[in-house]
N, C-alpha and C positions, 0 to 999 in steps of 0.2 A: 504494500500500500504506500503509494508515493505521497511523499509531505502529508504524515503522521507518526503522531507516537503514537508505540505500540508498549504497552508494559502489562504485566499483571496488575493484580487488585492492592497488592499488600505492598508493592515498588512504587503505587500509583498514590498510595495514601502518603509514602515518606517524602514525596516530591517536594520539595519546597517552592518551587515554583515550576508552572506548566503554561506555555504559549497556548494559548485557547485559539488563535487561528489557524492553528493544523488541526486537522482528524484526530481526534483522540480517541484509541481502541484499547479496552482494559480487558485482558481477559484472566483465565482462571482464578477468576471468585470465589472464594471462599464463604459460607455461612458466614465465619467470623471476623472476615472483612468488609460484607459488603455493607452493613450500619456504615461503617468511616468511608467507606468509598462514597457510599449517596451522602452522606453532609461534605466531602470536598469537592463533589458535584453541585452542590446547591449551593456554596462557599464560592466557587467558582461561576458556573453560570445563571445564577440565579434557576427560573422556569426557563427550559428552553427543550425543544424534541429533541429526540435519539431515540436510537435503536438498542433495544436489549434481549437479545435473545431471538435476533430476526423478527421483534413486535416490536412497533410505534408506540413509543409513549412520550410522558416529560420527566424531566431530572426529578419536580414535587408529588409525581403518582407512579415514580415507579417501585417495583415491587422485589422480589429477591430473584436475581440474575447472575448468570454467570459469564456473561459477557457483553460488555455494555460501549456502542458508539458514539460519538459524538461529533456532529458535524463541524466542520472550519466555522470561525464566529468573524464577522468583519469587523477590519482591522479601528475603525475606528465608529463602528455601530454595536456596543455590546450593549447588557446587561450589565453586566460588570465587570471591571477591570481589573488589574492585577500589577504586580512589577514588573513582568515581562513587556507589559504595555507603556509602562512610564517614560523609558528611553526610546520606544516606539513613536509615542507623538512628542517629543524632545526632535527626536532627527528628523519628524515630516516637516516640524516649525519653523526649521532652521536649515530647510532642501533648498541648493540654489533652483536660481529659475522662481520657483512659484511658493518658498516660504514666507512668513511672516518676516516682513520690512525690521520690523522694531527689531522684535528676535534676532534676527541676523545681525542688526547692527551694533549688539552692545558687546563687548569689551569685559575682560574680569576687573576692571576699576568700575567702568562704568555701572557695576551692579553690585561690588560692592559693600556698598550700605545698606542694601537688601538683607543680603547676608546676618546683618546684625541686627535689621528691624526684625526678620523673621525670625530671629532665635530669640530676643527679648519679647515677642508676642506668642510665642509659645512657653515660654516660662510662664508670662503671666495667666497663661490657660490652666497651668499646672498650679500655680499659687491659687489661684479661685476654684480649684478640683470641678473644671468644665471640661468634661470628657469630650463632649461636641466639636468646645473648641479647639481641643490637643488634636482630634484626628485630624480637623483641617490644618492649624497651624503645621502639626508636622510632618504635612503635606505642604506646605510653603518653604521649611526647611529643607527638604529632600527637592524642592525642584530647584531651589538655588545651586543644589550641589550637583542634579544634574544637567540644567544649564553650561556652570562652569566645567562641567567634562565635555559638555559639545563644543565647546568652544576650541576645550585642548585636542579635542579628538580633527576638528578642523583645521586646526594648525601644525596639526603633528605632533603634538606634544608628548600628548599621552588620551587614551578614552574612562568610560565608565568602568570597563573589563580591568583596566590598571590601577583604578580606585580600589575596588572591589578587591584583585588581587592585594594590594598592598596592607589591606585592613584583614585581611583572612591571614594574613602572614605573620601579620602583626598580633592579634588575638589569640594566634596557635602559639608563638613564639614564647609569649609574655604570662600565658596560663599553663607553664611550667606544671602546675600541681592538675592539671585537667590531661593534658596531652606529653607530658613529660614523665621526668622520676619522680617528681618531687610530691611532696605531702601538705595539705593544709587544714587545721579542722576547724578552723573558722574562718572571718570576713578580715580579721587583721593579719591574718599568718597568710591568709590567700594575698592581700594591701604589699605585704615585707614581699614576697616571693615578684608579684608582679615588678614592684618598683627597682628588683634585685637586677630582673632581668630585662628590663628598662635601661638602667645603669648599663648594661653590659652591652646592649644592642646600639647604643647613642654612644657610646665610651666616654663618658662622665667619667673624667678625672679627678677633679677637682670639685670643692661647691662653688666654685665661680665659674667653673662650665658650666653647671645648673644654671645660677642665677641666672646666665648671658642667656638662656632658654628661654625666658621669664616673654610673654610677646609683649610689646610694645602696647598696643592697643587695649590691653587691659584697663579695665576702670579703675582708676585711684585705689578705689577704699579695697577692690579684690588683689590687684597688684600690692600694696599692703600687705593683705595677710597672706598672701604666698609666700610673698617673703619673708616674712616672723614665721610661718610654719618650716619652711626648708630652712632656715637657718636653726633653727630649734632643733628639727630632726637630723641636723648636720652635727648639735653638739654643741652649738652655741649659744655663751649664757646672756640672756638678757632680762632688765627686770621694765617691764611698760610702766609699769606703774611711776617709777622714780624716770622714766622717759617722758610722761605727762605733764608730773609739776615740773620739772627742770623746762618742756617746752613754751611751759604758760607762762615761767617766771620771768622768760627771753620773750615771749609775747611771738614764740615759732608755731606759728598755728598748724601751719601744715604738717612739722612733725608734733603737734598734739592729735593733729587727725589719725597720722600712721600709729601713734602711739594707744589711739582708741582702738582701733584698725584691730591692735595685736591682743588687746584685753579682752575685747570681741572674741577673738578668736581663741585666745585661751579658756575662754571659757563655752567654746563649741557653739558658739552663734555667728553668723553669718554677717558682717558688716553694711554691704550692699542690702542686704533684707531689714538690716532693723533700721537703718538711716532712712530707707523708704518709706516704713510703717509709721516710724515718726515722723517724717513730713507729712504722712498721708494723715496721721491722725491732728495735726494743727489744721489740718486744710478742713477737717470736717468740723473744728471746734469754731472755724469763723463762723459769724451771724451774717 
């Protein structure tokens, strides 16, 4: 059968992702496959006909089968989409000849600050526990990132395939206690191992390689506390508290800021979070 997958039942349920405009033909079904087969069928196409078992039916009425078709779904007429679709309408957007103008003509400067709206409005989706609007923001996330691989993938640089590689590489590499020798039995011995083998993969020399790591564009008050955390876990003694007065008493506000920055953070709260909620909470006390 030309342009389809063809797998079993129990190959078909591990897929992590499946191109829904090929033929999709799943056969030897198991009893105890086919419940997960039909909800990654309905996960996947919504209602849509196939064939099971040489009878017409839809993905919502069908019944227990031991081999189940699915026709090609077009390319940009689904029911539902998937990741195999997302760099699919990324590169028709961005086709010479007959793409989208704007799409074509932005630049990795020219977007950005996209980049950083989108991640800042999905956090605050996440602060307010609006699930509605994490799926979409991080779906504005995810298309900035693959924007920026068509871009690279245009230029030669690199594509989405080289993203993806380098973050599976990366993942496998650094979860030493998953895919290695090594052993973790919690969340902080799993933290030492990962960062171990961070170290080792970047060749951190020194804490002033770290530091030089630190990115630029960080916000004040989180740049702050990366720094009091990485110098702390480097072994370095500091006390904020005698950073504060000594800052106020020279009238250094900025390092009274970093020095709040690091109290903050000794004490496992978030700087950028709590600076927030107190502005936010004077803005609701005005009449």
């Amino acid at each position: 059968m030309k342009n389809a997958l063809i797998v079993d039942g129990e190959t078909f349920v591990r897929l992590p992702i499946v191109d829904t405009t090929l033929t999709v033909n799943i056969c030897d079904i198991t009893p105890s496959t086919f419940g997960p087969v039909k909800k990654k069928l309905i996960d996947l196409y919504d209602e849509v006909n196939i064939t099971a078992d040489g009878k017409q039916t839809t993905t919502i009425d069908l019944d227990c089968a031991k081999e189940i078709t699915v026709p090609p779904q077009n390319e940009f007429d689904k029911l539902r989409y998937n990741a195999a679709d997302a760099m699919r309408v990324i590169t028709r957007l961005t086709r010479d000849g007959d793409g989208c103008p704007w799409d074509r003509a932005q630049t990795h400067e020219s977007i950005r600050i996209n980049m950083i709206e989108e991640a800042y409005e999905a956090v605050d989706a996440i602060d307010k526990h609006d699930l509605i609007g994490m799926c979409e923001e991080f779906g504005d996330v995810l298309l900035q990132a693959l924007l920026q691989s068509d871009m690279a993938r245009r230029s030669g640089a690199f594509d989405f395939d080289d993203v993806c590689d380098g973050l599976c590489k990366k993942l496998i590499s650094r979860h030493t206690f998953i895919f290695g020798e090594d052993s973790a039995g919690n969340a902080d011995e799993a933290l030492k191992l990962w960062d171990k083998a961070k170290a080792t993969e970047k060749h951190y020399d020194s804490v002033k390689t770290i530091l030089n790591k630190l990115p630029d564009t960080f916000p004040a008050l989180l740049l702050a506390q990366k720094l009091h955390k990485k110098l702390k876990k480097a072994g370095y003694k500091s006390d904020p508290t005698a950073a504060l007065d000594s800052a106020l008493q020279n009238k250094d506000y900025a390092a009274a800021i970093a020095a709040c920055a690091a109290l903050l953070s000794d004490n496992g709260k978030d700087a950028e979070v709590e600076v927030n909620k107190l502005v936010k909470a004077k803005i609701d006390d005005v009449k």
